[in-house]
N, C-alpha and C positions, 0 to 999 in steps of 0.2 A: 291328459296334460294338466300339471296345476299350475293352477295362476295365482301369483302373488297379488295382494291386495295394495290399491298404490300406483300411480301415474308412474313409475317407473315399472315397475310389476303388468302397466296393462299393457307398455311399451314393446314389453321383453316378449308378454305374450302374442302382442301383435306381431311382432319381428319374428316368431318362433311358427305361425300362423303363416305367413307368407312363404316360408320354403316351401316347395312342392315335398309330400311324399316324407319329410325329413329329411330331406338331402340335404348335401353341404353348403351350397349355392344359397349365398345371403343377400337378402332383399328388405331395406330398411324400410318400414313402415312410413304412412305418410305425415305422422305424426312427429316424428325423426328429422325426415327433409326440410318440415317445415322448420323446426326448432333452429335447423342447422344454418338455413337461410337468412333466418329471425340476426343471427349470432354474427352472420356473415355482412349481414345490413349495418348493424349495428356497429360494426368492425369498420366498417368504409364510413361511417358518419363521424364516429370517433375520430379519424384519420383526417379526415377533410376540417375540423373541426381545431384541432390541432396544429393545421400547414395553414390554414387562415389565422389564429390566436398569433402563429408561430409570426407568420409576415406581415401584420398589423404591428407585433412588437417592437420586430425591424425597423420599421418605416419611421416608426415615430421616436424609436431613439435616432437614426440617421438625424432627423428634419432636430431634433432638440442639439443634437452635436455640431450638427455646419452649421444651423442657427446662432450660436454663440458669437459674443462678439468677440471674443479670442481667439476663433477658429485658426484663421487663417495665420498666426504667427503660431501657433500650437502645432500645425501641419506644418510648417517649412521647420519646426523646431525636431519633432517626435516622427513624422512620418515621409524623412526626406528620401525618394529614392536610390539618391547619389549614394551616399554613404550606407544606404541599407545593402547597399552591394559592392560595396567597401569591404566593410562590416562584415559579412556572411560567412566565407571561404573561413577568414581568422577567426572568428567564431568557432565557427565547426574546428578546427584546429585544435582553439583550446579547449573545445570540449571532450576532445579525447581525453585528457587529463580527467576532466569529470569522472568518467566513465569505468579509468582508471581505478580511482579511490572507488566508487561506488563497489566493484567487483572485490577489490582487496580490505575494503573495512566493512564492506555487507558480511564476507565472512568470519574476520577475528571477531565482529559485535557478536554474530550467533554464537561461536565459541566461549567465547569471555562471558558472553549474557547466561549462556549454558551453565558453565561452572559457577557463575555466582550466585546463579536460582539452588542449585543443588546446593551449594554451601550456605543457604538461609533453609535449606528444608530438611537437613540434619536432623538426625535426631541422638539423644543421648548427652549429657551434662559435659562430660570431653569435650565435643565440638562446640560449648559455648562460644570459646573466643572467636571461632570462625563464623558462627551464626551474626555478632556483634561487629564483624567487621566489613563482613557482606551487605550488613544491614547499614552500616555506616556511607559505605561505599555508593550506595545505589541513592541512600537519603542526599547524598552531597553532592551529585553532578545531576541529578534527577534537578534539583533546587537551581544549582549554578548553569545561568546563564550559555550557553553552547558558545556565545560572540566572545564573554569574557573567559573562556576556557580557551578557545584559540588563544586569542591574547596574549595569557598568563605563558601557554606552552609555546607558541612561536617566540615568544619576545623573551621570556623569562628563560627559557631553556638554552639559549646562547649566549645571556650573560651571565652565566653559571660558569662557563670556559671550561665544560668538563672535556677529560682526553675521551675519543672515541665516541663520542655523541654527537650524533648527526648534526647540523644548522641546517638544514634543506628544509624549505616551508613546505613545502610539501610532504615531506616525510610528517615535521611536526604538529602540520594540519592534518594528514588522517591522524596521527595519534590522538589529538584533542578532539575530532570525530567519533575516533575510537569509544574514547573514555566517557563520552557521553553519552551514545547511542546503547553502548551496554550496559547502561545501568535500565533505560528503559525496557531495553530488549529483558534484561533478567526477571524485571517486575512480570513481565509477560509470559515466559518460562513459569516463574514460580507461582501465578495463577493457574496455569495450565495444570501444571503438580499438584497443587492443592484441587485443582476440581476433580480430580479422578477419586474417586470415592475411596476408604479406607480398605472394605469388602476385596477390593481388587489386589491387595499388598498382602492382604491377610491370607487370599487365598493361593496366591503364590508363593508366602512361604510353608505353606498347608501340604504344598505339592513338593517340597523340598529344598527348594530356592533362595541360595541366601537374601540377605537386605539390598546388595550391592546388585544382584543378578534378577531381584524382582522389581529394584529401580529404571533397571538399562533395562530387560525383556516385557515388563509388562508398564510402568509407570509410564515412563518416556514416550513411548511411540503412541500414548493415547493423550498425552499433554502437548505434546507438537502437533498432532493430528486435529485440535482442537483449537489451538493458538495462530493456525496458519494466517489465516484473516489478518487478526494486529499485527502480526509479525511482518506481513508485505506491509500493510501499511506504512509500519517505520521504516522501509529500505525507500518507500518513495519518499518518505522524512526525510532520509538518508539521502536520496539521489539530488535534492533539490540542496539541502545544505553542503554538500560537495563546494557549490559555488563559495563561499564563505573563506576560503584557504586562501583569495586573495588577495584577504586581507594582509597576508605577508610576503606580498610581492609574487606568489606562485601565478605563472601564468595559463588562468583557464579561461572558461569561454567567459566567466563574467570583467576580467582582468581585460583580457584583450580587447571587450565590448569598452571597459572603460578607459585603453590608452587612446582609443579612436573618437570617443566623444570629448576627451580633453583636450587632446592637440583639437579639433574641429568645432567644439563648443556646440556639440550640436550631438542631444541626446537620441537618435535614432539609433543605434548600438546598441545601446538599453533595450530597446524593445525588440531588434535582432535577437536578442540574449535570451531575452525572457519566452520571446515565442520558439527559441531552439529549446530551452528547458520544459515548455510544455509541453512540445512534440515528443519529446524524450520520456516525459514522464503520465501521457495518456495511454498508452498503451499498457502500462505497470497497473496503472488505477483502474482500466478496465479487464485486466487478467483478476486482480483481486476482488472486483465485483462479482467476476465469472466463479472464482472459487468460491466466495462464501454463497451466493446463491444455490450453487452446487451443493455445499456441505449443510444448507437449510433444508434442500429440499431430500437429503440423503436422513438428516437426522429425523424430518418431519415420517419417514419412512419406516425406520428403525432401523437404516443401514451403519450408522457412525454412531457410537454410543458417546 
């Protein structure tokens, strides 16, 4: 038998030592066990160490929070039960509407974001004015404020009095959604494009592949593949700015949180609202931690190029 030189090597051979005979029958060395145990100690100190930090931390923001001398008007203000259950049902209500726009501008932004990345990654002196306009388009609502885009298109888009153009805020709130989320989403696309290395275009049209069919078969699918990460990330941009459409009277979950603390003067709604929005939106942000960890440890592999 050879033995590799080396605490892993004397491991292997001690492990290789203990089968009887060379059978199949695996019998890990005691060098092994210990290691494993060593790993397993350490595991449960870590942990214990962690749920102590964890509920020290607790404790002493509790005792700094009741402490306060505004507590107690700050609880009958923010954390009243009455209205928190008031509040709730309507909530959830209008948060359908949320939900709504999140499903149907999560996808025009990937569309729109799509074509616009494509139209800055053009090539050939013809498509200049498109490259210039793309580039226009993404610099302009990328810079402009999202609050003062609703704005401009709820408020500004009805007193235009065009025939056949909606006035429904909600329509005109995902549009100004729309328009601003796809300029991000494009930047994100068109980094993707660009990090696929030239080698890859070159050698698809090598194999005969026009420009247009080695953009869609081979560009594409390895710039979205790559881009997934950012890409969730803005739809949970996206899920949270949803609420923002109320501004023009639409009624969603942040709308009906705030017809209920006006008429009652009394902000527990608010915090109804906000803890429906982050229920909504933790499960997104731990799906996208799940993939990119996924896609680190695929790339760290050399399964994702």
């Amino acid at each position: 038998m050879t033995v590799v030189k080396g605490e892993s090597g004397q491991e292997a051979a001690d492990d290789k030592g203990d089968m009887p005979g060379g059978g199949d029958a695996y019998v890990p060395s005691q060098r092994r066990l210990d290691r494993e145990r060593h790993k397993r100690t350490r595991a449960r100190r870590a942990t214990a160490i962690a749920a102590v930090s964890t509920l020290v931390t607790a404790v002493v923001l509790y005792v700094v929070v009741v402490s306060a001398p505004g507590w107690e008007r700050t609880k009958e203000t923010f954390f009243d039960g009455h209205y928190a259950r008031e509040a709730f049902p309507k909530v959830l209500e209008g948060l359908w509407l949320n939900v709504r726009l999140l499903l149907i501008c999560g996808v025009l932004v990937l569309v729109l974001g799509m074509l616009i990345a494509i139209a800055r990654t053009l090539r050939g002196p013809v498509f200049f004015p498109l490259r210039v306009l793309a580039a226009a388009y993404t610099d302009f609502f990328r810079g402009l404020p999202l609050i003062i885009n609703l704005m401009i298109v709820v408020f500004g888009v009805p007193a235009l009095r065009l025939q056949g153009v909606t006035v429904d805020p909600v329509w005109l709130g995902g549009a100004a959604l729309t328009l601003t989320y796809s300029a991000y989403v494009a930047e994100v696309f068109r980094a993707g494009i660009e990090s696929v290395h030239p080698s890859q275009r070159a050698a698809a049209r090598s194999l005969g592949l026009s420009n247009r069919q080695a953009l869609r078969h081979v560009v594409l699918p390895q710039a979205v593949r790559r881009q997934v990460p950012p890409l969730l990330n803005d739809l949970v941009s996206l899920q949270k700015d949803t609420g923002l459409v109320s501004i023009g009277g639409a009624i969603d979950a942040v709308r009906a949180s705030d017809i209920i603390a006006q008429r009652a003067l009394n902000y527990t709604p608010y915090i109804v609202a906000g803890l429906v929005f982050v229920a909504l939106t933790i499960p997104m942000t731990r799906f996208t931690d799940w993939v990119t960890a996924r896609m680190d440890k695929q790339r760290a592999q050399g399964g994702t190029t």
